[in-house]
C-alpha positions as CSV (number, residue, x, y, z in Angstrom):
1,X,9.2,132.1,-10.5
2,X,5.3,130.2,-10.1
3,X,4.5,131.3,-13.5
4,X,7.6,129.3,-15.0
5,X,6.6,126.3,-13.1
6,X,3.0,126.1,-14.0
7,X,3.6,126.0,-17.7
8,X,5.8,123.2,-16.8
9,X,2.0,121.5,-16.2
10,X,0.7,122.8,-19.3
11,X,-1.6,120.3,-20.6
12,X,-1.7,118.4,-23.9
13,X,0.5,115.5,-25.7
14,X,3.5,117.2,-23.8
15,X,2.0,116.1,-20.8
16,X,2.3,112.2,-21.7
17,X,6.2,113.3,-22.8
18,X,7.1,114.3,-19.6
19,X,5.8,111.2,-18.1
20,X,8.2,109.0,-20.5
21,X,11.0,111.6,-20.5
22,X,10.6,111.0,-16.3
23,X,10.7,107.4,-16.2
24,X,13.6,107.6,-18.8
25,X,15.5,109.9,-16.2
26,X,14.6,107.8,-13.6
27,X,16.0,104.4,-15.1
28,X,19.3,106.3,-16.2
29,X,19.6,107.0,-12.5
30,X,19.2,103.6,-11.7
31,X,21.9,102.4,-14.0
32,X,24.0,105.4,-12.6
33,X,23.5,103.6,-9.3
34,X,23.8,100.4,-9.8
35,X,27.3,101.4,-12.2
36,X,28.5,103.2,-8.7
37,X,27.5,100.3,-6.6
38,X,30.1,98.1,-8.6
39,X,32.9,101.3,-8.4
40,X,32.4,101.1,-4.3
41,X,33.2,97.2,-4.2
42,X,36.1,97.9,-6.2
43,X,37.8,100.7,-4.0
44,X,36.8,98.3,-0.9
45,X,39.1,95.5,-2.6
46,X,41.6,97.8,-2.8
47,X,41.2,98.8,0.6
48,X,41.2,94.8,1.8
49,X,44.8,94.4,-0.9
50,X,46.6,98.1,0.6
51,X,45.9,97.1,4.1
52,X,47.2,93.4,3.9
53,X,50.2,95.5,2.4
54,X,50.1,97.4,5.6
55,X,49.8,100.7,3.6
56,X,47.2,102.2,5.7
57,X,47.2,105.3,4.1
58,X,46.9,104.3,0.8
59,X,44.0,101.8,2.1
60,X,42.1,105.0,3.8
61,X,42.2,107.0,0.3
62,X,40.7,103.9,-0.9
63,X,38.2,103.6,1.9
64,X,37.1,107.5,2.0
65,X,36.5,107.1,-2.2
66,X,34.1,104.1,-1.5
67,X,32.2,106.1,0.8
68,X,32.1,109.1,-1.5
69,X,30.9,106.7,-4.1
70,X,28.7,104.9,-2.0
71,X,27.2,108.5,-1.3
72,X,26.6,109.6,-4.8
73,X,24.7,106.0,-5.7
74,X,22.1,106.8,-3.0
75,X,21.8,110.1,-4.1
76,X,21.2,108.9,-7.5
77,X,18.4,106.6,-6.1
78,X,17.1,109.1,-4.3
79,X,16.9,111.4,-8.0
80,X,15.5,108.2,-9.6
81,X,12.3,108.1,-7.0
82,X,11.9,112.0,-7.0
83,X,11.4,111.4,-11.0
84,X,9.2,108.1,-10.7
85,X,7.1,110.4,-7.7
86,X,6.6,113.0,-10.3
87,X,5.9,110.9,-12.7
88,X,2.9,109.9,-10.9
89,X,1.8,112.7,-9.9
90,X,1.4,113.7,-13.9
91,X,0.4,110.2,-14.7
92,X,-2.4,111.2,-12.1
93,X,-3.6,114.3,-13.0
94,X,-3.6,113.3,-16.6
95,X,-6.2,110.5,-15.7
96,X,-8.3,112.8,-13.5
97,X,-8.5,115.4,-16.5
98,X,-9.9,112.3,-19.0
99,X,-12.2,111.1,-16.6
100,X,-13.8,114.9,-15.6
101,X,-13.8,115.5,-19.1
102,X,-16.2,112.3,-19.9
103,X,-18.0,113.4,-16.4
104,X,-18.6,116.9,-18.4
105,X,-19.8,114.4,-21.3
106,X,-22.4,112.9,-18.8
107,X,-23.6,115.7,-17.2
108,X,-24.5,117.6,-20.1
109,X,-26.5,114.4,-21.5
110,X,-28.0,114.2,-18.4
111,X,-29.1,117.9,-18.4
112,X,-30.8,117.9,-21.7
113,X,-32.5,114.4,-21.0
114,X,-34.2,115.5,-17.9
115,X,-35.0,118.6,-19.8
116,X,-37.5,116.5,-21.4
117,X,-37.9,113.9,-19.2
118,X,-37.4,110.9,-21.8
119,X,-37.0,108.5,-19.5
120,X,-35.4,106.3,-22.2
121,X,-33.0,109.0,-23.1
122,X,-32.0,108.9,-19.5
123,X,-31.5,105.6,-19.7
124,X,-29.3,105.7,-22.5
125,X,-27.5,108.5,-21.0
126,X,-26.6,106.2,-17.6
127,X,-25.3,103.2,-19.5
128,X,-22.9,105.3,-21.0
């Protein structure tokens, strides 16, 4: 259910994990693609050799496995950027937590300096 995904999201050192363990997953698709790219130029040798034989059912076996295997590479590129979108999206909102957590920094410096109005505290406070 929602409640299983969102700890998925929980924050932390984990967070940075999933990110690697992603772009891992992501370049083992790749290589799975790639590896099936090389299996579909095979079969459509065999398909040229079976049909110079004039075994044209044995060269449409041949032909129908290139296609399955030309399927399943796409699909695996289409896994690998899923996992590299993801990726991002983590990468992102990892980023965005750091940077409202120094804004959180700021603000509060900027509270207690114009509580007194020190203008040189304020000062300080900006160049941060």
């Amino acid at each position: 259910g929602p409640s299983r995904s969102m700890n998925f999201f929980s924050s932390g050192p984990n967070l940075e994990k999933q990110v690697f363990d992603l772009k891992l997953t992501s370049k083992q698709f790749d290589r799975m693609s790639a590896k099936s790219t090389k299996q579909e130029k095979a079969e459509l040798l065999k398909v040229k050799k079976e049909m110079e034989k004039g075994n044209m059912d044995v060269a449409r076996i041949h032909a129908q496995n290139a296609i399955r295997i030309r399927n399943t590479a796409t699909n695996y590129l289409k896994l690998a950027s899923r996992m590299d979108a993801v990726a991002a999206r983590i990468d992102q909102a990892i980023q965005m937590k750091a940077v409202t957590k120094q804004m959180g920094g700021v603000v509060k410096g900027m509270d207690k300096a114009l509580k007194s109005m020190d203008m040189e505290q304020i000062g300080q406070v900006m160049e941060q």
